[in-house]
C-alpha positions as CSV (number, residue, x, y, z in Angstrom):
1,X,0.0,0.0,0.0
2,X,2.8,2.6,0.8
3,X,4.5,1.7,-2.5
4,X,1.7,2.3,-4.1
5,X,0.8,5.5,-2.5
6,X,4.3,6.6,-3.2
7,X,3.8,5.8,-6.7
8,X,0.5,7.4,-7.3
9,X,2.1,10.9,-5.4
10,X,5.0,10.7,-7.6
11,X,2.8,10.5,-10.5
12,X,-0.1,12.6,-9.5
13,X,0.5,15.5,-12.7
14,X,0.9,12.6,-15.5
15,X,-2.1,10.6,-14.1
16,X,-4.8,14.2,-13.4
17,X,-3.8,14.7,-17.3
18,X,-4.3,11.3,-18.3
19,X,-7.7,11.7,-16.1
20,X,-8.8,14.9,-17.5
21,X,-8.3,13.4,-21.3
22,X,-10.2,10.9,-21.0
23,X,-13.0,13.0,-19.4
24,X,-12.6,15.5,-22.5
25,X,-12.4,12.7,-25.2
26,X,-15.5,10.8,-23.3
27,X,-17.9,14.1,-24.0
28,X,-16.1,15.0,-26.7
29,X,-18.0,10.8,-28.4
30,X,-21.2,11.4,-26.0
31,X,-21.9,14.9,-27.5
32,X,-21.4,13.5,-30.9
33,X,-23.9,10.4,-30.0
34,X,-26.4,13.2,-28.0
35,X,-26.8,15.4,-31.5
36,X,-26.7,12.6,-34.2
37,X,-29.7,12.9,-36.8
38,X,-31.0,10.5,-39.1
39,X,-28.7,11.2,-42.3
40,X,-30.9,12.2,-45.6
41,X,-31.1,10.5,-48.2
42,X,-28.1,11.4,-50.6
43,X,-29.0,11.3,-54.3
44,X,-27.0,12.3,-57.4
45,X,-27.4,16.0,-59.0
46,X,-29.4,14.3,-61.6
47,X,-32.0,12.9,-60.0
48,X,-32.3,15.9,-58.1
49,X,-33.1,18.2,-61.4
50,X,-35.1,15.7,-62.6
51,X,-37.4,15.5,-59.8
52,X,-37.3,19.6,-59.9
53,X,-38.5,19.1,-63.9
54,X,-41.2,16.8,-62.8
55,X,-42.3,18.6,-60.5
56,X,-42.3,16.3,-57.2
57,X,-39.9,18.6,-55.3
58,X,-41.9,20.7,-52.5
59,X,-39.5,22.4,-51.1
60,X,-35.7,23.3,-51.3
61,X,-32.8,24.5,-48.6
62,X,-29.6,26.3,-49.8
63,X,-26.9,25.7,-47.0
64,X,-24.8,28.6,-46.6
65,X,-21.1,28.6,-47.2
66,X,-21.7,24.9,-47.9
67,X,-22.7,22.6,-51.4
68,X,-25.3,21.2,-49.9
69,X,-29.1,21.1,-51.0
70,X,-31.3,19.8,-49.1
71,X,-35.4,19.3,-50.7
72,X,-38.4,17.5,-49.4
73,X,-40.6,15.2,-52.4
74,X,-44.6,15.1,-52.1
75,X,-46.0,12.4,-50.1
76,X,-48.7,11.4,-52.6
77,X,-45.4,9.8,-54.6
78,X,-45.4,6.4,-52.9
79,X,-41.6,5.7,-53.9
80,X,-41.6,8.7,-51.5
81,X,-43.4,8.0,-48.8
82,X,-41.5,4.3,-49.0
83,X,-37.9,5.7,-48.6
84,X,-38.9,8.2,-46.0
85,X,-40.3,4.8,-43.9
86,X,-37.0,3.0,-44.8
87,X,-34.9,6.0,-43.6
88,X,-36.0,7.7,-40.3
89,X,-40.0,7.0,-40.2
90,X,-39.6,3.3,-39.8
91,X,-41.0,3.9,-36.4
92,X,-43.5,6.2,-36.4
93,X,-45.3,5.2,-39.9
94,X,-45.6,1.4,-38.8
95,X,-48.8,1.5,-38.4
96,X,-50.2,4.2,-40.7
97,X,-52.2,3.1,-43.3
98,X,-53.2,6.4,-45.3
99,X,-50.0,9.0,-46.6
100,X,-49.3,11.6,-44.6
101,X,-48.9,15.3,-45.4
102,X,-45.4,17.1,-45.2
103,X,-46.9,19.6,-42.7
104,X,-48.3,16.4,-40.5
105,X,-45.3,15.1,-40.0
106,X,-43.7,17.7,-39.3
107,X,-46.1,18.9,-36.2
108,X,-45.6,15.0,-35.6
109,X,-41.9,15.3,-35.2
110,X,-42.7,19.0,-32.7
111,X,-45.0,17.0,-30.5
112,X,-42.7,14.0,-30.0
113,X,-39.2,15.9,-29.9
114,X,-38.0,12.6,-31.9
115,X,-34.8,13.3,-33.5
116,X,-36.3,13.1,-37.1
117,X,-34.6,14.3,-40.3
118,X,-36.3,17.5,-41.4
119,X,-35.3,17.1,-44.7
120,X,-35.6,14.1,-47.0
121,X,-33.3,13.7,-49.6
122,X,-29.9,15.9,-49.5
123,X,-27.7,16.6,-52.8
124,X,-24.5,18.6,-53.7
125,X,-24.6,21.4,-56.3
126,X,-22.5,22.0,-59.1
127,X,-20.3,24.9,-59.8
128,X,-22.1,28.2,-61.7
129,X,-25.7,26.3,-61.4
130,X,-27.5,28.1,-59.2
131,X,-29.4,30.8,-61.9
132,X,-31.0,27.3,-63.6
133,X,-32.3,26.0,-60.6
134,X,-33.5,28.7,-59.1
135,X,-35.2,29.6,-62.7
136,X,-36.1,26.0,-62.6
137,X,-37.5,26.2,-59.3
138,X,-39.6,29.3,-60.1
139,X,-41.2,28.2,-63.3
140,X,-42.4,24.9,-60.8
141,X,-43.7,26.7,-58.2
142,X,-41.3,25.1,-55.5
143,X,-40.7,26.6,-52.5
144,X,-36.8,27.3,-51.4
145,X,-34.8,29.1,-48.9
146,X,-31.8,29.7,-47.9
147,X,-30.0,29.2,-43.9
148,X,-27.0,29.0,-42.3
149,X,-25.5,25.9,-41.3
150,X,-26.9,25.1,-37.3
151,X,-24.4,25.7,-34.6
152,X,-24.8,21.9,-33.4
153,X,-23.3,21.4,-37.1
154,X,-20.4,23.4,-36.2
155,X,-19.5,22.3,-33.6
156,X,-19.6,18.8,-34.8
157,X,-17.8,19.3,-37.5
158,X,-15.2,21.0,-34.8
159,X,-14.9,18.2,-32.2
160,X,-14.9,15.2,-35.3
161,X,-11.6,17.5,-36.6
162,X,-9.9,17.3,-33.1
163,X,-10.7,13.7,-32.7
164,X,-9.6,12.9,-36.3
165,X,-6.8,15.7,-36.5
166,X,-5.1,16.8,-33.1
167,X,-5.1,13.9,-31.1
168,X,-2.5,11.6,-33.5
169,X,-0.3,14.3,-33.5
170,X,-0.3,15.1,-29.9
171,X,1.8,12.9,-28.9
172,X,4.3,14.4,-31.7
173,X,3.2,18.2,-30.2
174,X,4.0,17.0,-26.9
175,X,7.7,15.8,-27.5
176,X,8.6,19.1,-30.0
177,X,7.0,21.2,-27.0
178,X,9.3,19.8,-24.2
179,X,12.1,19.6,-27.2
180,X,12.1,23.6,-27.7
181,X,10.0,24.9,-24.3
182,X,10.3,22.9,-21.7
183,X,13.9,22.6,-21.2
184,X,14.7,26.1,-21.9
185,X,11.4,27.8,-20.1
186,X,11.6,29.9,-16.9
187,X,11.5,26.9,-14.7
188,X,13.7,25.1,-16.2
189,X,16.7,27.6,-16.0
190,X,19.7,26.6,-13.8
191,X,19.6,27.7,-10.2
192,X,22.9,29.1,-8.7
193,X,24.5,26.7,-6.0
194,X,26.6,28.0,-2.8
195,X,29.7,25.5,-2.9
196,X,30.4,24.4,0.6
197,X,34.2,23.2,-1.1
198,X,37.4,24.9,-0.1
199,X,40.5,24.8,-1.2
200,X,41.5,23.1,2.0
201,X,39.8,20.3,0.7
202,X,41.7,19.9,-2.8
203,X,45.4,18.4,-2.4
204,X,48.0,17.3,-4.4
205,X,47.5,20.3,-6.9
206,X,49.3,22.5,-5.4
207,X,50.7,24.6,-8.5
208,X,47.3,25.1,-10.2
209,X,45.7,25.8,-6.2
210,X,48.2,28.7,-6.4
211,X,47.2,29.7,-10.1
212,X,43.1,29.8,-9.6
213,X,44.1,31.9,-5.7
214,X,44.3,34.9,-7.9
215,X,41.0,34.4,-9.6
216,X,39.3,34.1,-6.0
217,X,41.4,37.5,-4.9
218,X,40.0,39.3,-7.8
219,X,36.5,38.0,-7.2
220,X,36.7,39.3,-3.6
221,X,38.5,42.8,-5.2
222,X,41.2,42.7,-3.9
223,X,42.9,46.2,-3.9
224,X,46.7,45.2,-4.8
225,X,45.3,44.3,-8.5
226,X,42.7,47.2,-8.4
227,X,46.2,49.5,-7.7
228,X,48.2,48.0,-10.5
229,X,45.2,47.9,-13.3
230,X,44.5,44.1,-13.6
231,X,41.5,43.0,-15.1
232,X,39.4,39.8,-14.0
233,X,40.4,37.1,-16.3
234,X,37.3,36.1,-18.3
235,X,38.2,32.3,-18.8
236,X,40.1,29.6,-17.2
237,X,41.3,26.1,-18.9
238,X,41.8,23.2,-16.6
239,X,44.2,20.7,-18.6
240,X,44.9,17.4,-17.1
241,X,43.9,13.7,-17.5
242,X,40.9,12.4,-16.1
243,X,40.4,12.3,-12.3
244,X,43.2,14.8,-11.7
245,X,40.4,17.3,-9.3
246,X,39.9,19.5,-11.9
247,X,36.2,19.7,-11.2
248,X,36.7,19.8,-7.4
249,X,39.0,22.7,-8.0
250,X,36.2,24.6,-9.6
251,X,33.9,24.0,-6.7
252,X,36.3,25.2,-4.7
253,X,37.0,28.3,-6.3
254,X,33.6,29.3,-6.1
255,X,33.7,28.2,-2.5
256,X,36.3,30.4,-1.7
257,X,34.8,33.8,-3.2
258,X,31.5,32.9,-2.3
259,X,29.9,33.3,-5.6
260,X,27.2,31.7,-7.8
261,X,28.5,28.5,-9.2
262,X,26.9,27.1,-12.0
263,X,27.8,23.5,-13.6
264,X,27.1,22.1,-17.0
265,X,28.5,19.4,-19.3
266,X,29.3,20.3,-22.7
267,X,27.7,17.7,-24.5
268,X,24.0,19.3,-22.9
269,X,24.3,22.0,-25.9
270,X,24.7,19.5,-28.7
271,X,21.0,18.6,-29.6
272,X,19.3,17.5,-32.9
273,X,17.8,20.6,-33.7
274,X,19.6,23.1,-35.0
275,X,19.6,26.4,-33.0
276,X,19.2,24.7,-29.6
277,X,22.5,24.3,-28.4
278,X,23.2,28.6,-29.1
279,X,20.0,28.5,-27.3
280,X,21.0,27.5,-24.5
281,X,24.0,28.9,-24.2
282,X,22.6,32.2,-24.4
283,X,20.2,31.2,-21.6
284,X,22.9,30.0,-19.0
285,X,24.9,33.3,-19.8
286,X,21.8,35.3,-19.4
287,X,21.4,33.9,-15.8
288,X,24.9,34.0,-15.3
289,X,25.2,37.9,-16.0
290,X,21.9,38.5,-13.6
291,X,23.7,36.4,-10.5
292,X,27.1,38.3,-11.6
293,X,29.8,37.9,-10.0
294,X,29.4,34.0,-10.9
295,X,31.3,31.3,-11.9
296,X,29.8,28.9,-14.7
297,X,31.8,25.4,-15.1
298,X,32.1,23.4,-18.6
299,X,33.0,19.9,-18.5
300,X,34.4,18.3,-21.1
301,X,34.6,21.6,-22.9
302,X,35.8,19.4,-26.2
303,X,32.7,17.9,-27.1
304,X,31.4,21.2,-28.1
305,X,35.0,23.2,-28.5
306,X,36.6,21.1,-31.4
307,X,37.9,23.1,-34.6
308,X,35.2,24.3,-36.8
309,X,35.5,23.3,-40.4
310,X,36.1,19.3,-39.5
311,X,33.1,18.3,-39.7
312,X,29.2,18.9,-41.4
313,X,28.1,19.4,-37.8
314,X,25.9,22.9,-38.3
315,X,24.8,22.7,-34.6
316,X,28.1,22.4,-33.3
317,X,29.7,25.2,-35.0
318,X,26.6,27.8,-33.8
319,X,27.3,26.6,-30.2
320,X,30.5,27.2,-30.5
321,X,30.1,30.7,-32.3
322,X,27.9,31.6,-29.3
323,X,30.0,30.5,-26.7
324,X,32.9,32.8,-28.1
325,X,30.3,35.8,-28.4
326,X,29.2,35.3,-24.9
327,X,33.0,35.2,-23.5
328,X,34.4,38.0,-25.4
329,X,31.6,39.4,-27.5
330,X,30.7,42.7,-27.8
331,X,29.8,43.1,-24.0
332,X,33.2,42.3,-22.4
333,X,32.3,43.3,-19.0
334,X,30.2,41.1,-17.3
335,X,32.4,39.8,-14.2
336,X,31.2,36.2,-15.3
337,X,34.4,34.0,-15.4
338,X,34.2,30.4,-17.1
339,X,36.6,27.7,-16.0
340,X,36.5,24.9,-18.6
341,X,37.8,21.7,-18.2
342,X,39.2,19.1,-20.7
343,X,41.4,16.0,-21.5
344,X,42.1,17.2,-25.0
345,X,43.3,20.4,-25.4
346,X,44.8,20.0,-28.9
347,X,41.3,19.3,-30.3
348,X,39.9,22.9,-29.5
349,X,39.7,25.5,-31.6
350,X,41.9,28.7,-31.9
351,X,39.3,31.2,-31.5
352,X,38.2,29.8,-28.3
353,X,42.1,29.2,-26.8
354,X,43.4,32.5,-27.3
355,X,43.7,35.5,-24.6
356,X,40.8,37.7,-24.0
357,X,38.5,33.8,-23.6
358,X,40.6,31.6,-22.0
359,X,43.3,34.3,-20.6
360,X,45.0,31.1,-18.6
361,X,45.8,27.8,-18.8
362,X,46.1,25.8,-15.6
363,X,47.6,22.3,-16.0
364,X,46.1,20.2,-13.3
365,X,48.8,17.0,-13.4
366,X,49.3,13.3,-11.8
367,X,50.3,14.2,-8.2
368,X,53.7,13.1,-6.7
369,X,54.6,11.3,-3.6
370,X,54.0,14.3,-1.1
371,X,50.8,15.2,-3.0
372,X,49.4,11.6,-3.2
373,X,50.1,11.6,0.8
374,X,48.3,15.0,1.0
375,X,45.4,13.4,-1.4
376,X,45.5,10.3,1.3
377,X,45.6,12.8,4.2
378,X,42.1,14.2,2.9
379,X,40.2,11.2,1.8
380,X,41.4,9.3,5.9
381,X,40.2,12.0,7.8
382,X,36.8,9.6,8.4
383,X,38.6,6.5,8.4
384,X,39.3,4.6,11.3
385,X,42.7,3.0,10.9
386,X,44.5,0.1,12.6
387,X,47.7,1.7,12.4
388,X,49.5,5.1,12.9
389,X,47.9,7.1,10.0
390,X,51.3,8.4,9.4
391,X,52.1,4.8,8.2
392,X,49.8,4.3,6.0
393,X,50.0,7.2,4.1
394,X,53.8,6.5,3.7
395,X,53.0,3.1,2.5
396,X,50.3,3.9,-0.2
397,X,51.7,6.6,-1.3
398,X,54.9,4.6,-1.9
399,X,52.9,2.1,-3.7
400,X,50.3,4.4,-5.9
401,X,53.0,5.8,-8.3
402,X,51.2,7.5,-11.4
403,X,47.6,6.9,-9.6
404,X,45.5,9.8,-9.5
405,X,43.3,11.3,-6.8
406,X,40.4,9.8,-8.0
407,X,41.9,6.5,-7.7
408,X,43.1,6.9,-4.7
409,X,39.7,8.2,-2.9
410,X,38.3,5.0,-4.7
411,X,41.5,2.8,-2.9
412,X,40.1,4.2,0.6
413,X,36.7,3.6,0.0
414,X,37.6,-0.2,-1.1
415,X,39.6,-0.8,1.8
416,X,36.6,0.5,4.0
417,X,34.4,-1.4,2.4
418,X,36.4,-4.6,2.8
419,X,37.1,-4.2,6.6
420,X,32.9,-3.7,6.9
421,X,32.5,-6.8,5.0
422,X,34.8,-8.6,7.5
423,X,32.7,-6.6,10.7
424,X,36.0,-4.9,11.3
425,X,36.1,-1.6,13.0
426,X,38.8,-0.2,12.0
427,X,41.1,-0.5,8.5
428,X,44.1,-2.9,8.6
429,X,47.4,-2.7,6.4
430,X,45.8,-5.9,4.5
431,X,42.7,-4.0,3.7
432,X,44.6,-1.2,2.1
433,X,46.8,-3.6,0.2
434,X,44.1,-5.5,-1.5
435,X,42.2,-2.6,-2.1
436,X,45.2,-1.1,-4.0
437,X,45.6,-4.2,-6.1
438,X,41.8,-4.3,-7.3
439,X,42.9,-0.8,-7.9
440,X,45.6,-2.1,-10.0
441,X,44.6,-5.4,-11.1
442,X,41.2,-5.1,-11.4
443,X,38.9,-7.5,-8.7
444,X,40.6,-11.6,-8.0
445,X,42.1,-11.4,-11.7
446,X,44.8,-14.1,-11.7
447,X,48.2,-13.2,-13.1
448,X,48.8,-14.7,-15.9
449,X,52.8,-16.6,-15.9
450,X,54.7,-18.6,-18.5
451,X,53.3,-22.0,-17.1
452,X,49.7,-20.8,-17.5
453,X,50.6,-19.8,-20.8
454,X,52.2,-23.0,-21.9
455,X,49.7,-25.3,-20.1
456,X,46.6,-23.4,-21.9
457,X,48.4,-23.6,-24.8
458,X,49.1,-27.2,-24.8
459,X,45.6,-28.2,-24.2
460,X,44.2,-26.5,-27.4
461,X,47.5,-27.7,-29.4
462,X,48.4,-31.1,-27.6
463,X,50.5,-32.0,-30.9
464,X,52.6,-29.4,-30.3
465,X,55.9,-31.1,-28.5
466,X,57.5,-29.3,-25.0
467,X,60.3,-29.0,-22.8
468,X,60.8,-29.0,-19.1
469,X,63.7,-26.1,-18.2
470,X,65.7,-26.1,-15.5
471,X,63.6,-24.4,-13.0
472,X,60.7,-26.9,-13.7
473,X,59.1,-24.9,-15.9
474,X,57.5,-27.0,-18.6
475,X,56.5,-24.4,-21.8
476,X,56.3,-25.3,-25.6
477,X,59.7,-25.7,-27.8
478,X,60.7,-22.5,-28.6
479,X,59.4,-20.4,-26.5
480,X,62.4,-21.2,-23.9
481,X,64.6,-19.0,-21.7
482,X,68.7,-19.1,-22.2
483,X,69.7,-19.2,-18.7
């Protein structure tokens, strides 16, 4: 029951829409059912000036801005009277044995409110006819009108063409609506976030800490660069393999001036349509400038950064024209700085590298031994350990050569997890040893030696002959060792 309730809260908006259509589309068929007639006869345009030459027409209806003629025949014609019974009087002529005049039936139909067809026999006109019939008509006698089509007509007509028109392609309307609208309306703009991240937590990086200090002493206005005449830099590159803290030291530059931060992935301005991605790019700027000072962070700035001209890629390039506009455009000064990150800094283009967009280049590389202990010193702080601390950041660190600090955060959270599946309380050395070879060697991969080799080998080519060396080792015939 609480699932269920959880469910039905969760999708309370979808489920009131899919209510309220099928209330609409349930009045939409009963009013249709509700103000049906009996249909009138439809003859050919023939028979219908015949009948006028003969004289068995009594009366005739124009239908404005429609083709439609409607006329009545007189009941002393018993083909008549006959289709009339077959049609809508079925009924209500049963039992009638004498015909009945056009004006009886008629108060008939007004006593009983019966939905009968007022008209008999229905026909559609032809192009630049109407001065014959209506001389036809006159030289007959027959009596003819003209009205305007009913509003129950209307409005038939009008809820058969959103039945039969709007509702296939609303489904279609609904996914180009939340395609160009929904994503970019009011309430979907990006909300500014206060980063709670410091440079006290971001180790290991000390050179680019030092480089992205100045950015936060601008941002706060400092007066020494007021005093000398230097500017805010506009843009920031992060350069580094992956995992390096190049995102954390974004966070934590916002942290530190305590200004608007706002994140976003490259790859969310490359859409389908064309136009979108500039689209949105003008939107996040637009937000950016009203919450200035701020900060906005691109990842992976080289999915949407590459060199123009490479590819047939329209979308791409307008992104990418926008993005330059909005750095260094023809409003310059709008104290929103962009710190972009990226693994491939050869695959950007020119335009968007050069001073005045990105003004600096910080490269955020593999961390040495002291900044792998500082990484460890960070990532420990909640870890019980077995040992001195002291220890064990000597002994990782030692161990982790080229590891970055997302593997080692990843190293400490394995060896946590492998003392709580042991009900340990506190970490051991062995714990932190395994966890840095699944770190290494993935999780219980076996190593792979010369007699594995040769024994595997042998069983898919037993014909093949072997030799046993001096250590023991028994591998296939020239594939030996000199010793």
């Amino acid at each position: 029951m609480e699932n269920a309730r959880t469910v039905l809260l969760r999708n309370s908006k979808k489920l009131m829409l899919s209510a309220w259509f099928s209330v609409a589309l349930g009045v939409c068929f009963l009013f249709l059912k509700c103000t049906a007639r009996p249909a009138s006869v439809d003859v050919p345009y023939s028979d219908f000036v015949s009948a006028l030459k003969s004289g068995s027409v009594s009366s005739v209806q124009f239908e404005e801005d429609s083709r439609y003629i409607y006329f009545n025949k007189h009941f002393d014609d018993n083909e008549s009277l006959k289709s009339v019974e077959d049609s809508s009087l079925a009924a209500d002529v049963s039992d009638v044995s004498a015909p009945k005049s056009s004006e009886s039936i008629t108060n008939e139909r007004e006593r009983g409110g019966k939905s009968i067809s007022k008209w008999q026999y229905s026909t559609r006109k032809v192009e630049h006819d109407e001065s014959f019939l209506l001389a036809l008509m006159r030289e007959r006698g027959t009596t003819y009108s003209s009205a305007p089509q009913s509003a129950v007509k209307l409005l038939r007509s009008l809820v058969i063409t959103l039945i039969t028109l709007w509702i296939p392609i609303a489904p279609m309307l609904w996914l180009l609506y939340h395609q160009f609208y929904a994503s970019n309306g009011p309430a979907k703009k990006r909300q500014p976030r206060k980063q709670s991240v410091s440079f006290d937590d971001v180790e290991g990086v000390d050179a680019a800490k030092l480089e992205l200090m100045e950015i936060v002493s601008c941002l706060q206005g400092s007066m020494n660069y007021k005093k000398l005449g230097a500017k805010l830099p506009t843009g920031v590159l992060l350069v580094g393999p992956p995992g390096t803290g190049k995102t954390l030291l974004a966070r934590s530059v916002a942290g530190e001036a305590g200004v608007p931060f706002f994140s976003v992935s490259a790859s969310e301005f490359v859409e389908l349509f064309v136009g979108r991605g500039a689209a949105r790019v003008r939107d996040l700027f637009n937000v950016a400038k009203e919450c200035a000072p701020s900060i906005v962070f691109i990842d992976e700035l080289d999915a949407v950064g590459g060199k123009r001209g490479r590819s047939f890629n329209d979308e791409r390039d307008q992104t990418l024209n926008q993005l330059l506009t909005e750095m260094d455009g023809f409003e310059s000064e709008t104290k929103v700085i962009v710190i972009a990150a990226t693994n491939r800094p050869e695959a950007l283009d020119p335009a968007l590298c050069r001073p005045g967009r990105f003004s600096r280049k910080v490269l955020v590389g593999e961390p040495d031994f002291e900044g792998r202990k500082k990484i460890l010193a960070v990532h420990l702080r909640q870890v019980p350990l077995e040992e001195e601390i002291e220890v064990i950041y000597d002994l990782v660190a030692s161990l982790t050569a080229g590891l970055v600090g997302a593997d080692l955060a990843n190293i400490v959270n394995e060896a946590a997890l492998l003392a709580a599946r042991r009900d340990a309380e506190t970490v051991t050395r062995d714990d932190m040893m395994e966890a840095i070879e699944r770190a290494k060697f993935g999780i219980k991969e076996r190593r792979l030696n010369l007699s594995t080799v040769g024994k595997s080998l042998g069983k898919l080519f037993p014909w093949i002959p072997t030799s046993t060396g001096k250590d023991g080792f028994q591998g296939l015939m020239g594939y030996q060792t000199l010793s």
